[in-house]
One Martini backbone bead per residue (centre of mass of N, CA, C, O) as a GRO file, in nm:
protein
  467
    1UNK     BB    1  16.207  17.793   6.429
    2UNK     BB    2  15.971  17.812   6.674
    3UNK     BB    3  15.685  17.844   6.783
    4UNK     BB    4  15.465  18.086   6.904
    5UNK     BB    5  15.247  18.059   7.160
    6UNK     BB    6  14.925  18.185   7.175
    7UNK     BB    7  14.816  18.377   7.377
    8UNK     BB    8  14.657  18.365   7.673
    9UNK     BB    9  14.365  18.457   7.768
   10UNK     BB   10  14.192  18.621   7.942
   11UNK     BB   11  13.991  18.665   8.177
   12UNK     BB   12  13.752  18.823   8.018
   13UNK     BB   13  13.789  18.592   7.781
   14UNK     BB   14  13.680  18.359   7.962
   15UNK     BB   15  13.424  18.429   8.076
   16UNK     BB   16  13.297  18.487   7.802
   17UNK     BB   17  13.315  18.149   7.732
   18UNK     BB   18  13.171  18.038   7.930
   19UNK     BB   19  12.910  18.201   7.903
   20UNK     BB   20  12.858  18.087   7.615
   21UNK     BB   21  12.867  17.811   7.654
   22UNK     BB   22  12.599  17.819   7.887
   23UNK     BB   23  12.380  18.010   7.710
   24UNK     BB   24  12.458  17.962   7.432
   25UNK     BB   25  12.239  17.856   7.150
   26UNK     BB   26  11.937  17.912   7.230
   27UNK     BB   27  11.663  17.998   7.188
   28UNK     BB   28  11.459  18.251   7.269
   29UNK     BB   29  11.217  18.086   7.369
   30UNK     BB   30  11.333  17.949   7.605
   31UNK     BB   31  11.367  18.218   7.755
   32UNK     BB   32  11.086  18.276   7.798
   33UNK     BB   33  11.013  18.019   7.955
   34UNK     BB   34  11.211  18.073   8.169
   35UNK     BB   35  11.109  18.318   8.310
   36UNK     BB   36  10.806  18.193   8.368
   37UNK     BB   37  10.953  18.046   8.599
   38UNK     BB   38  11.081  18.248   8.723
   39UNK     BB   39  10.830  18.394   8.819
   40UNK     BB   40  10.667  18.136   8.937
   41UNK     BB   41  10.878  18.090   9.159
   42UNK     BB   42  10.935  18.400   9.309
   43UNK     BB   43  10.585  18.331   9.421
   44UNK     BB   44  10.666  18.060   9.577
   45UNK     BB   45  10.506  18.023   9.907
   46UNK     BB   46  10.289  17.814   9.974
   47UNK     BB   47  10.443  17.551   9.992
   48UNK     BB   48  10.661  17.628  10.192
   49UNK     BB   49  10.432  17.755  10.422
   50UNK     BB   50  10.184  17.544  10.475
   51UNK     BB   51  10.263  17.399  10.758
   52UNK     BB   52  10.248  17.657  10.925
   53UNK     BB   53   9.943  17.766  10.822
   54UNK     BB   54   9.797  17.565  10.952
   55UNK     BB   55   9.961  17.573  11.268
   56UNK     BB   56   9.972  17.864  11.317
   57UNK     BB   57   9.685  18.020  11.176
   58UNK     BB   58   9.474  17.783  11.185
   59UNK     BB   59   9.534  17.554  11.411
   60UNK     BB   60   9.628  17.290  11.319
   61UNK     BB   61   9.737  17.002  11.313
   62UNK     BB   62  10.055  16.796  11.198
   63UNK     BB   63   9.865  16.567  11.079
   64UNK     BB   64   9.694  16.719  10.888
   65UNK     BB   65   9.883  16.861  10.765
   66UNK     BB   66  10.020  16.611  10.632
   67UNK     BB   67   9.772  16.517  10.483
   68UNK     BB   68   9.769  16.778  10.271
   69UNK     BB   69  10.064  16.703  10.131
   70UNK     BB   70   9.961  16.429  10.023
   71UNK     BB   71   9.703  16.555   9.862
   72UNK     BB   72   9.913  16.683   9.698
   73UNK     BB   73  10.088  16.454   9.580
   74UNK     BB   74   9.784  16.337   9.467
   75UNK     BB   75   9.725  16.553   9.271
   76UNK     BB   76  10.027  16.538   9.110
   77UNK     BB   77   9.997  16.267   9.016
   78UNK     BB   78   9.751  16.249   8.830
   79UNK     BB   79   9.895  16.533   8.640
   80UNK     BB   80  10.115  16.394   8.521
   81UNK     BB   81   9.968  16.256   8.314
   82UNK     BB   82   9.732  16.434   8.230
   83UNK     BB   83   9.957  16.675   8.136
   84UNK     BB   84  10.074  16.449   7.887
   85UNK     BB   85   9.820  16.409   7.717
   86UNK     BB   86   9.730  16.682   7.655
   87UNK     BB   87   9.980  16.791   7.517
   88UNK     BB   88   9.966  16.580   7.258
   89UNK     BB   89   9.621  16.627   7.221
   90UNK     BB   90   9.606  16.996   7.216
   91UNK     BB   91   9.877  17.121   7.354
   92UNK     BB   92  10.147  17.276   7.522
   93UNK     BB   93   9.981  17.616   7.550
   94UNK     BB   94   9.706  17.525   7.664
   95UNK     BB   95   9.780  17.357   7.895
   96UNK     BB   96   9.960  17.541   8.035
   97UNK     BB   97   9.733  17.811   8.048
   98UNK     BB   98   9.528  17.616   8.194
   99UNK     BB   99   9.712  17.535   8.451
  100UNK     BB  100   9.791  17.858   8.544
  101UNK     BB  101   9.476  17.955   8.568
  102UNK     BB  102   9.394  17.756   8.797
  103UNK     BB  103   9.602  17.750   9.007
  104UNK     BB  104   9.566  18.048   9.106
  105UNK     BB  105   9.278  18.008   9.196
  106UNK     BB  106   9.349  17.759   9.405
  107UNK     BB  107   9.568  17.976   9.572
  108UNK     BB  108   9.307  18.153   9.657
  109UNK     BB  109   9.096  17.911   9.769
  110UNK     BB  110   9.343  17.824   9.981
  111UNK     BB  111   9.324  18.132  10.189
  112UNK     BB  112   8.950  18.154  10.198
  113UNK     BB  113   8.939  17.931  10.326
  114UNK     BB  114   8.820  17.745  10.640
  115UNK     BB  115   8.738  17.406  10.616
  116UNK     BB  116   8.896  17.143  10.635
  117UNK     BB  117   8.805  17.019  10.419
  118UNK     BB  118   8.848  17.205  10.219
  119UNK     BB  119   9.158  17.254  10.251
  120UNK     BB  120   9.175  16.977  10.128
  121UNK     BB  121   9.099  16.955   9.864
  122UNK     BB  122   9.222  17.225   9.759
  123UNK     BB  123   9.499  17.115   9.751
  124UNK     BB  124   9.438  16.842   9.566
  125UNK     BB  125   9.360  17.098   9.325
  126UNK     BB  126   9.677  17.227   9.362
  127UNK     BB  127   9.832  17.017   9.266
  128UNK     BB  128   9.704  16.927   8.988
  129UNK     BB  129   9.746  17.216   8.850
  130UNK     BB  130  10.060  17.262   8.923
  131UNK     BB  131  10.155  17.018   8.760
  132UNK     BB  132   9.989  16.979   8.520
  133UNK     BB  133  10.257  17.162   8.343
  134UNK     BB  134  10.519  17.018   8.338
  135UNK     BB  135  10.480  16.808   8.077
  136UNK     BB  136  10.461  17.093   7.905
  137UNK     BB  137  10.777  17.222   7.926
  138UNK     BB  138  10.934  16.999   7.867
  139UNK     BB  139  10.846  16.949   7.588
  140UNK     BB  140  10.907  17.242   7.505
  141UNK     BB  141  11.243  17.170   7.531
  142UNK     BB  142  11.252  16.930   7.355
  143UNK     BB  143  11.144  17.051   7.082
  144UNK     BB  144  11.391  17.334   7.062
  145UNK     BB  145  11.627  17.144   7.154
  146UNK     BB  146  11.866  16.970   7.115
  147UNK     BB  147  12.015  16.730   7.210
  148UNK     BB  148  12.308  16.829   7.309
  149UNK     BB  149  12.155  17.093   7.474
  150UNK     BB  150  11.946  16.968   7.702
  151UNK     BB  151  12.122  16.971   7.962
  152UNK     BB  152  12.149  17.274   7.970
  153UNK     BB  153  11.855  17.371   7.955
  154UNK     BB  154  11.789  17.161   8.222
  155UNK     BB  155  11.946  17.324   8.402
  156UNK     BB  156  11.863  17.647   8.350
  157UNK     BB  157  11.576  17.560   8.466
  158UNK     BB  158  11.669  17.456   8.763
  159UNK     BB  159  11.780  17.708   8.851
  160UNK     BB  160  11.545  17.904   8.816
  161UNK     BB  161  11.373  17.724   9.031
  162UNK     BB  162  11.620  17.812   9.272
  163UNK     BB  163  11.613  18.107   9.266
  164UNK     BB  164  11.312  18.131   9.344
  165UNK     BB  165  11.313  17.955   9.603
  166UNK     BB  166  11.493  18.092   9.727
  167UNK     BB  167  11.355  18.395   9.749
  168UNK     BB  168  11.054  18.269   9.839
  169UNK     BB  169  11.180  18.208  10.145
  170UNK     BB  170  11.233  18.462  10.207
  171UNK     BB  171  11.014  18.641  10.190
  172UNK     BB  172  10.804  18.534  10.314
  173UNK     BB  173  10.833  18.585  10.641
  174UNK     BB  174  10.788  18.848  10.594
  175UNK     BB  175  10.476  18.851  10.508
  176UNK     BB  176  10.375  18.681  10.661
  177UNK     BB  177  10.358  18.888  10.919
  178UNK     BB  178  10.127  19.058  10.726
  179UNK     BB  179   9.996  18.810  10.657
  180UNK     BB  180   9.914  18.500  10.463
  181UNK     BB  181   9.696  18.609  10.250
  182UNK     BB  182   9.959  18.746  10.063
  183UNK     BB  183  10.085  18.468   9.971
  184UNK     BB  184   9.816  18.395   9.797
  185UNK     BB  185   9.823  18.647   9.626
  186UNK     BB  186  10.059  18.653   9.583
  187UNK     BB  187  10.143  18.383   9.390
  188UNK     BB  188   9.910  18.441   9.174
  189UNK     BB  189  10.015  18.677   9.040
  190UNK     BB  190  10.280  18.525   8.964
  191UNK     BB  191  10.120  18.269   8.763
  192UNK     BB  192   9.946  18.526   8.581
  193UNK     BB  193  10.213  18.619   8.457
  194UNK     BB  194  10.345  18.372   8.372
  195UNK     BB  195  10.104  18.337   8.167
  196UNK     BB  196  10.145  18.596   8.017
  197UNK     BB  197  10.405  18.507   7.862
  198UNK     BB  198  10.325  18.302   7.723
  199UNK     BB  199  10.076  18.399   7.550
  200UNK     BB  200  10.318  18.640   7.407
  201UNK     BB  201  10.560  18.445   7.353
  202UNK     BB  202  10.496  18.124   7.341
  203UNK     BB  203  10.447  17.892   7.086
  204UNK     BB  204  10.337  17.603   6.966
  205UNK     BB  205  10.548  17.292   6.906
  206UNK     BB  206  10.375  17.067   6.841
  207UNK     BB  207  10.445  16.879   6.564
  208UNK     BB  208  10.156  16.840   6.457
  209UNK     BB  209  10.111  17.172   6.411
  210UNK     BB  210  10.280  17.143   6.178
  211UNK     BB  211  10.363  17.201   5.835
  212UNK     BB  212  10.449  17.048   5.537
  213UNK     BB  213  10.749  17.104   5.336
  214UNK     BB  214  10.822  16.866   5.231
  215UNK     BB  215  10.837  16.642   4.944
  216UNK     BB  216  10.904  16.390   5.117
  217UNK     BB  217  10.684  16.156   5.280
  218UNK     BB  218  10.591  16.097   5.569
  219UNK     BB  219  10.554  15.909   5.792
  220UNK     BB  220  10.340  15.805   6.003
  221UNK     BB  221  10.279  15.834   6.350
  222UNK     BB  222  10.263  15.618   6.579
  223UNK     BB  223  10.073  15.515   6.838
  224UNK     BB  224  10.024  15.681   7.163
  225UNK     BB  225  10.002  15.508   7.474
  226UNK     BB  226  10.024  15.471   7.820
  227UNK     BB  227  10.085  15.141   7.725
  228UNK     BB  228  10.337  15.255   7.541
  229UNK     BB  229  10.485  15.335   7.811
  230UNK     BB  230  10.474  15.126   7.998
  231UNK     BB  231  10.613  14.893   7.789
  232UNK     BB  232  10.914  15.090   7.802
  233UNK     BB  233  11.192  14.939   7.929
  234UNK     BB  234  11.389  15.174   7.976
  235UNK     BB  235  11.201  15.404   8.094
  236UNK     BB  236  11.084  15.264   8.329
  237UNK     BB  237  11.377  15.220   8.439
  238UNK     BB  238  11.376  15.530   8.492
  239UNK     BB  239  11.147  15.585   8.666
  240UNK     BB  240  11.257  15.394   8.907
  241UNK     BB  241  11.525  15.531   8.968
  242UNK     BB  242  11.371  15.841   9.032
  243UNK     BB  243  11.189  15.721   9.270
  244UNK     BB  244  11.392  15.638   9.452
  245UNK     BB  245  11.553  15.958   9.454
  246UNK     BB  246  11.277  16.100   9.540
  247UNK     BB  247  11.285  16.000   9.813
  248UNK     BB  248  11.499  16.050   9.940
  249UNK     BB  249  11.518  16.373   9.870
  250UNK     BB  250  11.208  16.405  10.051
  251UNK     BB  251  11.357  16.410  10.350
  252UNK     BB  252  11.463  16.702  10.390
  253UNK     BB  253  11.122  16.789  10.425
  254UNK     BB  254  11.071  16.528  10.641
  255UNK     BB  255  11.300  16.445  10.836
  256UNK     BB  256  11.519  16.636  10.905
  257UNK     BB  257  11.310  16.851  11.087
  258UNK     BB  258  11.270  16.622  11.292
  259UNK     BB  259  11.538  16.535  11.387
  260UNK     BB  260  11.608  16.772  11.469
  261UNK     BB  261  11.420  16.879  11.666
  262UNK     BB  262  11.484  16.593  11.868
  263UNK     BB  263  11.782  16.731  11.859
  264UNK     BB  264  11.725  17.064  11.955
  265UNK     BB  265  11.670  17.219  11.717
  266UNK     BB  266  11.577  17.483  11.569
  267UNK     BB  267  11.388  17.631  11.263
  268UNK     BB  268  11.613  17.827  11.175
  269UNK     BB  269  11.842  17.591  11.169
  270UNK     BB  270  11.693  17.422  10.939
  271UNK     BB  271  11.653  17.697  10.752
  272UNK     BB  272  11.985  17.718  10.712
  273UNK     BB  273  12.049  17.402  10.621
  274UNK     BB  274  11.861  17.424  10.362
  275UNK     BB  275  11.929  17.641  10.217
  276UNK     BB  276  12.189  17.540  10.076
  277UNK     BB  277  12.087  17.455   9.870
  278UNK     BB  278  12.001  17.653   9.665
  279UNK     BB  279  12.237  17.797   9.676
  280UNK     BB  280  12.449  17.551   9.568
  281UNK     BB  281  12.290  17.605   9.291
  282UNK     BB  282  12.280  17.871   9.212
  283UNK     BB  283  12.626  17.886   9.224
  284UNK     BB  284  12.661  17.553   9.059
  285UNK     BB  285  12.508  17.457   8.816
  286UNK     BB  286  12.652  17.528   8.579
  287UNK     BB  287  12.939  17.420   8.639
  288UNK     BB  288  12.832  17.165   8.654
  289UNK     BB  289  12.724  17.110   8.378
  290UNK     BB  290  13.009  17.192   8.197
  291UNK     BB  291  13.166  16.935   8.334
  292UNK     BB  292  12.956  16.722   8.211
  293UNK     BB  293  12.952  16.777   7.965
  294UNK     BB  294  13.035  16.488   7.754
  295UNK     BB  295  12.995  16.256   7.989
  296UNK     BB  296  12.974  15.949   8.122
  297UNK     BB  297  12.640  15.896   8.224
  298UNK     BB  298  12.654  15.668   8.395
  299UNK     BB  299  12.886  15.795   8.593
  300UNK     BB  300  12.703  16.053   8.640
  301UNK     BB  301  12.431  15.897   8.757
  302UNK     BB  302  12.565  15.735   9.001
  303UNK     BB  303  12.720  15.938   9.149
  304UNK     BB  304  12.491  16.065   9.209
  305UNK     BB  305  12.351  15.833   9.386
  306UNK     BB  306  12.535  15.845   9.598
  307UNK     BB  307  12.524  16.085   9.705
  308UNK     BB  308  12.229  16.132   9.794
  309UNK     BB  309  12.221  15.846   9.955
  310UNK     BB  310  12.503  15.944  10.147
  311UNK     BB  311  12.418  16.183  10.233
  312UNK     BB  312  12.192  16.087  10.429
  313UNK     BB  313  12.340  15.898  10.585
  314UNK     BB  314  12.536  16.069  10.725
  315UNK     BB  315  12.286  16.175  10.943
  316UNK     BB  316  12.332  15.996  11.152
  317UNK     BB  317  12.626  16.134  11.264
  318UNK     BB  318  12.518  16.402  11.336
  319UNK     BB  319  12.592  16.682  11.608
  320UNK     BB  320  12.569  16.918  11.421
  321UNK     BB  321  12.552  17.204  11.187
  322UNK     BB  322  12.757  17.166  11.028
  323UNK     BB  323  12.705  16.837  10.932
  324UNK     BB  324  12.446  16.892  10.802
  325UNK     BB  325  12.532  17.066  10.629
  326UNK     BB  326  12.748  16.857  10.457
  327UNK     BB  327  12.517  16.664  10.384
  328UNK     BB  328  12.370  16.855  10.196
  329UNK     BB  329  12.615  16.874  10.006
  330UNK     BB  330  12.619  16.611   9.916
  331UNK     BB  331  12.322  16.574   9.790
  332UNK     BB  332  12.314  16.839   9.608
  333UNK     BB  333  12.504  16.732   9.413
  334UNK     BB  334  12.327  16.501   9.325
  335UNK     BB  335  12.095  16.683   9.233
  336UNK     BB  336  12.303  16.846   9.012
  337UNK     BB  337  12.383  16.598   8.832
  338UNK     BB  338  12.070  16.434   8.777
  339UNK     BB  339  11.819  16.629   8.682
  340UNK     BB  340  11.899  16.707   8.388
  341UNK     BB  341  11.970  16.428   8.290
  342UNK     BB  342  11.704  16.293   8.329
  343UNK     BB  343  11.567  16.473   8.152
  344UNK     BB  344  11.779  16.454   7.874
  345UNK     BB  345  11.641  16.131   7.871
  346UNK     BB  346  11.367  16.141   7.845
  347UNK     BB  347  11.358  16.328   7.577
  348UNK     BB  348  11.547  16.071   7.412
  349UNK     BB  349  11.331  15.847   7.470
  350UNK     BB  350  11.105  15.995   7.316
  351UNK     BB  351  10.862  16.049   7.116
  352UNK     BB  352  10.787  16.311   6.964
  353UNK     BB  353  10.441  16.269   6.958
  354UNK     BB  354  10.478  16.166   7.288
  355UNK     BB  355  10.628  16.343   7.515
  356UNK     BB  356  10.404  16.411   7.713
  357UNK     BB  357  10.343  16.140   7.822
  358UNK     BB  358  10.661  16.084   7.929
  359UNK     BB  359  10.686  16.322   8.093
  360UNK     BB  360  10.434  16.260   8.297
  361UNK     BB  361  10.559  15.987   8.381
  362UNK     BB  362  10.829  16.133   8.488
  363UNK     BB  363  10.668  16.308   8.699
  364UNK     BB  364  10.533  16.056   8.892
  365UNK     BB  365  10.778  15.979   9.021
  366UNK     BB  366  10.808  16.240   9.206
  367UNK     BB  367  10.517  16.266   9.282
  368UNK     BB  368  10.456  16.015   9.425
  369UNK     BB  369  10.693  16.046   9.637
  370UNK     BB  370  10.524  16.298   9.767
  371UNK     BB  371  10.318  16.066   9.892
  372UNK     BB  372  10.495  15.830  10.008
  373UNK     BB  373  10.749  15.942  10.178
  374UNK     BB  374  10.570  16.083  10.447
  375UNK     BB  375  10.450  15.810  10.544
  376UNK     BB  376  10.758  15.645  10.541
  377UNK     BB  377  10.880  15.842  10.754
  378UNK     BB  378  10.704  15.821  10.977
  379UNK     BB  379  10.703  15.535  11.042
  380UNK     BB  380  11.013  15.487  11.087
  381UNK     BB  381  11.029  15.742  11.329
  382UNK     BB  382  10.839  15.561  11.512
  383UNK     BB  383  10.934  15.282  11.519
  384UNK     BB  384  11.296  15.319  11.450
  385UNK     BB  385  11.418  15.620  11.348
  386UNK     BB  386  11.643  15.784  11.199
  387UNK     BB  387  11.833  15.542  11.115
  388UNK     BB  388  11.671  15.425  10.908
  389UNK     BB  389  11.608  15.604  10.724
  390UNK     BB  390  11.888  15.674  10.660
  391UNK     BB  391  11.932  15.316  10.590
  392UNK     BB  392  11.712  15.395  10.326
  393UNK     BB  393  11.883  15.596  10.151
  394UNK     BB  394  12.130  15.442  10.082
  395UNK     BB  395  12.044  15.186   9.950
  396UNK     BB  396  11.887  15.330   9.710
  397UNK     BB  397  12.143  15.473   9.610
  398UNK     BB  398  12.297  15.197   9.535
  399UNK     BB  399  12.032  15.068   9.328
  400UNK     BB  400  12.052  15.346   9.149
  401UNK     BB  401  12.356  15.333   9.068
  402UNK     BB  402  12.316  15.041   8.926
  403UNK     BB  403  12.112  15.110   8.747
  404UNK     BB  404  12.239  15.323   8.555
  405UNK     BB  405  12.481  15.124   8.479
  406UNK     BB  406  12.310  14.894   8.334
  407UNK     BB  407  12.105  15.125   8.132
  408UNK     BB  408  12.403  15.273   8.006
  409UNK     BB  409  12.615  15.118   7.922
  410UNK     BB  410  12.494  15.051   7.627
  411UNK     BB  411  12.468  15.373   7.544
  412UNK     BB  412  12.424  15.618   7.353
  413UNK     BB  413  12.518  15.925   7.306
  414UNK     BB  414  12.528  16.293   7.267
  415UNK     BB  415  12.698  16.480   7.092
  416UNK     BB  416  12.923  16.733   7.118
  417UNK     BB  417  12.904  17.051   7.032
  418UNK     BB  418  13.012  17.313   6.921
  419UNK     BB  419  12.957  17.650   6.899
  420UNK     BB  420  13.210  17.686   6.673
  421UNK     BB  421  13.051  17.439   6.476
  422UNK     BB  422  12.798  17.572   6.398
  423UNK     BB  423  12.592  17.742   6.268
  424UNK     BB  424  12.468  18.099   6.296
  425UNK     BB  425  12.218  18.059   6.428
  426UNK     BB  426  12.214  17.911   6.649
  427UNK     BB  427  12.421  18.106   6.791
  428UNK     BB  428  12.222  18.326   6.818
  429UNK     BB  429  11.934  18.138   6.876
  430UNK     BB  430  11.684  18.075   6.675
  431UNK     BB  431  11.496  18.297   6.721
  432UNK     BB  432  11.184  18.042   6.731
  433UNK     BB  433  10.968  17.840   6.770
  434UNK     BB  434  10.835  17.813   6.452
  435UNK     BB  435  11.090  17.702   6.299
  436UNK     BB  436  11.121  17.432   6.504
  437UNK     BB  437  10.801  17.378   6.443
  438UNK     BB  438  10.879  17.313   6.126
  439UNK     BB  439  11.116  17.121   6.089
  440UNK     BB  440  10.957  16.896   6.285
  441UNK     BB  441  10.753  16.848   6.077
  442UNK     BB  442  10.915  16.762   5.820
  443UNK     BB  443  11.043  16.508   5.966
  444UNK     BB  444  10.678  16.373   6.051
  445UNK     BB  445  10.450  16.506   6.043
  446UNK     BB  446  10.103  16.480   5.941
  447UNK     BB  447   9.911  16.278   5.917
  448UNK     BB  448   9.665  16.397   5.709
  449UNK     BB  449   9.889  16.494   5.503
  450UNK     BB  450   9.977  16.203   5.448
  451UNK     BB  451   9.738  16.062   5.353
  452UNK     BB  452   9.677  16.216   5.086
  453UNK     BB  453   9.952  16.194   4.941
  454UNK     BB  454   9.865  15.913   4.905
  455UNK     BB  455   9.637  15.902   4.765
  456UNK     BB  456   9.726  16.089   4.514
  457UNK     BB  457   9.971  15.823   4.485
  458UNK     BB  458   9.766  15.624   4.373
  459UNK     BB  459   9.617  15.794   4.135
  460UNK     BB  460   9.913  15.873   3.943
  461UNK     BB  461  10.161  15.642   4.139
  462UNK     BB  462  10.126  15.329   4.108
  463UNK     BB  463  10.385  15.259   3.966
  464UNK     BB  464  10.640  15.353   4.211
  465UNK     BB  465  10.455  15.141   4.384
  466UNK     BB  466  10.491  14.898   4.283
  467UNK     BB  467  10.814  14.873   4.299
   0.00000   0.00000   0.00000
């Protein structure tokens, strides 16, 4: 008699395993720093209007605004470096917690300057310490999650930060009616508050912080320093890709605006058109990420850099506000699909000892391409027009989707292992950071404590190291 199949569940239990899916099985640290995220999202009003502050309320002209913009991606090109050296050498939360109370500081005294030059200056300050924080947050979300869960991890911390860019996009609107420096004050006071999050509750993950309980001495870890980055080959292809698709990702909100503008659409119809992407990442990055997991990272990170590249070059023949939002959802898929692979990737490259370096350098990617895009979409948008801008966006997007084929053809990824096939700790929750950074200490271990053991044994145990 042919056996019965077990009969399929039903809706409430399919949404409850795919919730569990997408969101356990994660450390409880990793979401108290998702929170501290999603909190300084939510007050991020001044870099999304600070052009509009410059030249509507202070008056100054829309060359200066630029000036200001690229000022500030170049304090964050700076900051990159500088707080991935940090986050390695004095540790990933007090570098965290000293770049988030600068920040605050600084977007409060970018509010009550007055001469251009100071708010020149201040931009290019407060690009700098908003920056140098990220990382030290990637460090730590490497150094909590296993490589399996990396990629849904970062696609997690990616959602919230476009929750809070939603909402405070909507948001500032309405504040500023009642004047832009309550944007100033609202922005530091919930930096100040992210601030507090971590101080409470995220404790320190460096790897070199833990001590060793293992019986067995780990080698030191050798040295690494940032010509050990810059000389390291699959890495620095790995972010010379990212820096192509960055350059590109930059045009939405530098030639788009600009396109629609002289194509006699008004701001209110491009802030419409651009809202789409928050939306649409907000809605489905989790689908789109359980989708991904487990799948030929090659395959998928050309799929984005192709919708990336083409979805901009669409916008050449773009003649309608329905064409544009088409385009914005064809490149959102590509930054979707690409963004936490990318992170998840970087973290998979990175020797342990090192994680802050090497995020620094893979955020110098993006830093970089915010101070040189603004300059180079607008030399081509004068010289050219915007279909140039369009055909040098398809073009980077089809070399960086070879390139990412090139660099994963033969590179193998990390398992996906079932959350109903883990330890029964990890499905719960994994407890805290301070186990996850003693388990990694035990495999890697302190310098210090390495050579101690080693003097110990060579004064006792001569034999066994002879032999």
């Amino acid at each position: 008699m042919p056996e019965t199949p077990p009969p399929r569940p039903g809706l409430r239990q399919r949404l409850r395993t795919a919730a569990r899916e997408s969101v356990g099985g994660l450390p409880a640290t990793f979401w108290w720093l998702w929170t501290s995220t999603l909190v300084n999202r939510l007050g991020g009003f001044v870099v999304t209007f600070l052009a509009l502050y410059l030249t509507v309320d202070r008056g100054l002209s829309p060359a200066f605004a630029g000036l200001v913009a690229s000022l500030y991606g170049l304090g964050g090109s700076l900051a990159s470096v500088a707080g991935g050296v940090l986050a390695d050498r004095i540790g990933r939360r007090p570098t965290l917690l000293a770049a988030q109370a600068a920040t605050a500081t600084a977007t409060l005294a970018l509010g009550l300057v007055h001469p251009a030059w100071a708010i020149a200056v201040t931009a290019a300050v407060l690009g700098f310490t908003s920056n140098a924080s990220r990382p030290a947050v990637s460090a730590i979300m490497a150094d909590l999650v296993p490589a399996a869960d990396r990629v849904r991890a970062f696609s997690l911390n990616y959602w919230a930060i476009n929750i809070g860019f939603a909402f405070a996009a909507a948001a500032a609107g309405l504040i500023a009616a009642h004047g832009f420096l309550l944007l100033f004050v609202g922005d530091a006071a919930t930096t100040l508050l992210c601030a507090l999050v971590v101080f409470a509750r995220v404790p320190e993950t460096r790897p070199e912080a833990a001590p060793v309980t293992a019986s067995a001495p780990a080698p030191a870890a050798p040295r690494v320093g940032l010509v050990t980055v810059l000389r390291d080959p699959a890495f620095m292809a790995l972010v010379g890709l990212t820096f192509l698709l960055a350059c590109v990702a930059n045009q939405g909100g530098v030639a788009l605006p600009i396109v629609m503008g002289r194509a006699g659409y008004s701001p209110t119809d491009y802030g419409l058109v651009v809202a789409l992407n928050g939306l649409l990442i907000v809605l489905l990055q989790i689908p789109v990420t359980r989708f991904v997991q487990g799948r030929n990272r090659a395959l998928m990170l050309s799929v984005a850099a192709l919708c990336t590249g083409c979805g901009f070059g669409l916008t050449a023949f773009a003649g309608s506000a329905w064409f544009y939002a088409l385009t914005v959802t064809v490149w959102t898929a590509g930054e979707m699909l690409s963004v936490p692979a990318n992170m998840a990737l970087v973290a998979e490259l990175s020797p342990v000892h090192a994680r802050g370096r090497y995020q620094g350098v893979y955020s110098l990617a993006w830093s970089g391409a915010s101070f040189l895009a603004p300059m180079t979409a607008g030399f081509l948008l004068t010289a050219s027009g915007g279909d140039a801008v369009w055909l040098c966006c398809t073009l980077l997007g089809l070399v960086a989707a070879a390139g990412y084929v090139r660099l994963l053809r033969e590179r193998p990824q990390p398992r996906l292992v079932p959350l109903a096939a883990r330890p029964a700790v990890a499905a719960a929750g994994n407890a805290d950071a301070r186990s996850a950074s003693t388990s990694q200490g035990a495999r890697h271990g302190d310098r210090n404590d390495t050579q101690r053991r080693r003097r110990h044994r060579d004064q006792g145990g001569g034999g066994r190291r002879a032999r």
